[in-house]
C-alpha positions as CSV (number, residue, x, y, z in Angstrom):
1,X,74.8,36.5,-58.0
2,X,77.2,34.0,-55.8
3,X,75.1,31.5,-53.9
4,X,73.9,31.2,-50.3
5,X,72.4,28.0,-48.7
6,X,69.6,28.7,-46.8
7,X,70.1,28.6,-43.2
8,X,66.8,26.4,-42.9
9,X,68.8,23.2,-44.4
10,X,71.7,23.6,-41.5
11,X,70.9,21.5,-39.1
12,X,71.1,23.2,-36.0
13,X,73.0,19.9,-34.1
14,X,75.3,18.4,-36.6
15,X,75.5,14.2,-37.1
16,X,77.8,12.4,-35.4
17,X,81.1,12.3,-37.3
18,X,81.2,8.7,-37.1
19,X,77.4,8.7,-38.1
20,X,78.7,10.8,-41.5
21,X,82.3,8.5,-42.2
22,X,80.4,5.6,-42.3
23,X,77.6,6.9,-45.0
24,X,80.3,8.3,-47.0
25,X,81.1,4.5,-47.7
26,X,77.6,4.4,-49.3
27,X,78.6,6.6,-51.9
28,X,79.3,4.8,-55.1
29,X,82.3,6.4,-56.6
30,X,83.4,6.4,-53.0
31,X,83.3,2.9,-51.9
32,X,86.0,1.3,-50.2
33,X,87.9,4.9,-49.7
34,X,90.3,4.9,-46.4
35,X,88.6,5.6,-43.4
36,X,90.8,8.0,-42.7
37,X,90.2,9.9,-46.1
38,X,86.4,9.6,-45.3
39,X,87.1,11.5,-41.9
40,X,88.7,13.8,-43.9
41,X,85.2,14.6,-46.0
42,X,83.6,14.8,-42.6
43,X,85.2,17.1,-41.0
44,X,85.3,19.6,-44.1
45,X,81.6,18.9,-45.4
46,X,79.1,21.4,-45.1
47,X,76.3,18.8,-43.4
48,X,72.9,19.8,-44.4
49,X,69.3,18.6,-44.2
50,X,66.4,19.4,-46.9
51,X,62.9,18.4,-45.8
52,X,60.5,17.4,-48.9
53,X,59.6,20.4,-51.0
54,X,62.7,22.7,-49.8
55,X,65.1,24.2,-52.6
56,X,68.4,23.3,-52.0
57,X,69.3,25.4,-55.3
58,X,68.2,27.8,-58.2
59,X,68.4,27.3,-62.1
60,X,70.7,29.5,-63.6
61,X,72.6,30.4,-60.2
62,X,76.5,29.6,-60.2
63,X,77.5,25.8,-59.4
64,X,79.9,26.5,-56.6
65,X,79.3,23.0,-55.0
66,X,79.8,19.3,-55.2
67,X,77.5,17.2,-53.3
68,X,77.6,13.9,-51.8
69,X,73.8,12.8,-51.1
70,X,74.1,10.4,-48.4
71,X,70.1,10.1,-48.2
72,X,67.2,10.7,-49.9
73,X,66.1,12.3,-53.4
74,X,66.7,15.5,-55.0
75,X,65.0,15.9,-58.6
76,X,66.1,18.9,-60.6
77,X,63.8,20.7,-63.0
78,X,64.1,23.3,-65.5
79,X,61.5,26.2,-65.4
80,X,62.2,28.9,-67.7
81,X,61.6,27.6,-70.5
82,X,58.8,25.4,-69.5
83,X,58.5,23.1,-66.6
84,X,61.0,20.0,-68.1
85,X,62.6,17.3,-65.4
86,X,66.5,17.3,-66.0
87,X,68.1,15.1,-63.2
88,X,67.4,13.0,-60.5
89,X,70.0,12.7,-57.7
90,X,70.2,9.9,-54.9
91,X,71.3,8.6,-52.0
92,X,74.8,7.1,-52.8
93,X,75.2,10.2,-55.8
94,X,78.4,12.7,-56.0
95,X,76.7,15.3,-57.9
96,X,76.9,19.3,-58.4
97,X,80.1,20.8,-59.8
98,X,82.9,18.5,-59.2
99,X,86.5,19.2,-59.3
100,X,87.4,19.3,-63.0
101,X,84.3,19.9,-64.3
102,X,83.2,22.4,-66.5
103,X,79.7,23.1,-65.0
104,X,78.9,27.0,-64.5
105,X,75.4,26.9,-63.3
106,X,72.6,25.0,-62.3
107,X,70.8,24.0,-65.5
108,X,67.3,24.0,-63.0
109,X,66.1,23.7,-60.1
110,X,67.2,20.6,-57.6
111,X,64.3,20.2,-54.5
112,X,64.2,17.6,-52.3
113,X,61.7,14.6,-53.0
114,X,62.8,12.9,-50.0
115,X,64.3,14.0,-47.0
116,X,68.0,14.3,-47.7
117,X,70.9,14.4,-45.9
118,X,73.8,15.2,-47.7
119,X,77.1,16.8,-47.6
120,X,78.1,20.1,-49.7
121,X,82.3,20.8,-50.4
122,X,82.4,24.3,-51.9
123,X,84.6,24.5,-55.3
124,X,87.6,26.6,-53.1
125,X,88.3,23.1,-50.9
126,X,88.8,21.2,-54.2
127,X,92.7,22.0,-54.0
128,X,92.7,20.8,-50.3
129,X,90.5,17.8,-51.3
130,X,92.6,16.3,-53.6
131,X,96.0,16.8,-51.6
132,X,94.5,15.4,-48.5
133,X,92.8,12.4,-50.6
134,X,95.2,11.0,-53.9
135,X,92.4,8.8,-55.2
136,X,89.5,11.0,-55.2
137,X,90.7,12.6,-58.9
138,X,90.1,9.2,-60.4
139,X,86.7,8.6,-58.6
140,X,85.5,12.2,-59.8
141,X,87.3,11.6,-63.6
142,X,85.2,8.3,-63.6
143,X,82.2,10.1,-62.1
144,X,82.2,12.6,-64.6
145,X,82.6,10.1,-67.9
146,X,79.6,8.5,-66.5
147,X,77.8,11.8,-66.8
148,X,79.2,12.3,-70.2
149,X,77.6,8.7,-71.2
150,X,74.5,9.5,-69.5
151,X,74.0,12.8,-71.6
152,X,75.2,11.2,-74.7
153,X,72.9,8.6,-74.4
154,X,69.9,11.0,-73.8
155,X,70.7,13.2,-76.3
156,X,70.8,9.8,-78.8
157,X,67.3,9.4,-77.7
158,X,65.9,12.4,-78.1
159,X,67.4,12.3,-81.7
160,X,65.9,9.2,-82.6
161,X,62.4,10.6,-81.3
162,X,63.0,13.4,-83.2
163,X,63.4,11.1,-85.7
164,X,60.5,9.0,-85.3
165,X,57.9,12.2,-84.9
166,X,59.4,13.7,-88.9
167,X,58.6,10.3,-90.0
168,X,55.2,9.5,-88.5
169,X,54.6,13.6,-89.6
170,X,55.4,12.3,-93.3
């Protein structure tokens, strides 16, 4: 089932360009890119604007989009099997599927805790993307060894709890 964005989180007047280039330079893995290269996002990005509470996608629907949160908070949680917070997502983020990735759905549910403002690049500009900007492979390749950290680390955790709990059981 291939993935539409609500219409609701369009905005109906789109930012300034200038207004979206310069909070493009506020996201981390994207500091100090060209100017010109952060035109380039832009003028491709999908602009969009999620008021608190609004779904800006569904657990288990394909991941067809990388997003660049240039404000506010997105929390994902997992619902099927039992209400369980996976992610949280901020201002200054690249998140979603990013080039290179492996990601085939959304592991839960990602609402907006804060307004957000962000910008959403579907997976068929990736090509484009990286022709038109040559760094932007290392700043995703870095982006996703941080996730793989991040997981590896949480998973660690959750081992040692596991850990802990068949001990104090004992």
């Amino acid at each position: 089932m291939p993935y539409t964005l609500p219409q609701s989180l369009i905005p109906e007047t789109p930012s300034p360009v200038c207004e979206i280039v310069e909070a493009l330079n506020r996201i981390a893995p994207l500091q100090g890119l060209p100017e010109p290269e952060r035109l380039w996002l832009a003028l491709h990005g999908q602009e969009v604007h999620a008021k608190v509470g609004e779904v800006l996608f569904e657990e288990g629907h394909p991941a067809e989009q990388m997003m660049l949160i240039l404000k506010g908070e997105i929390h994902v949680r997992r619902q099927r099997s039992g209400p369980m917070a996976l992610f949280i997502g901020r201002a200054g983020q690249m998140t979603g599927l990013l080039p290179f990735s492996r990601m085939v759905s959304y592991g839960g549910q990602g609402f907006a805790v804060q307004d957000v403002w962000a910008l959403l690049f579907h997976k068929s500009m990736f090509p484009e993307m990286l022709a038109a900007i040559p760094s932007f492979g290392q700043r995703v390749v870095s982006t996703l060894l941080d996730r793989v950290r991040e997981v590896t680390r949480i998973e660690q955790q959750s081992e040692k709890l596991t850990a802990v709990g068949k001990l104090a059981g004992n």
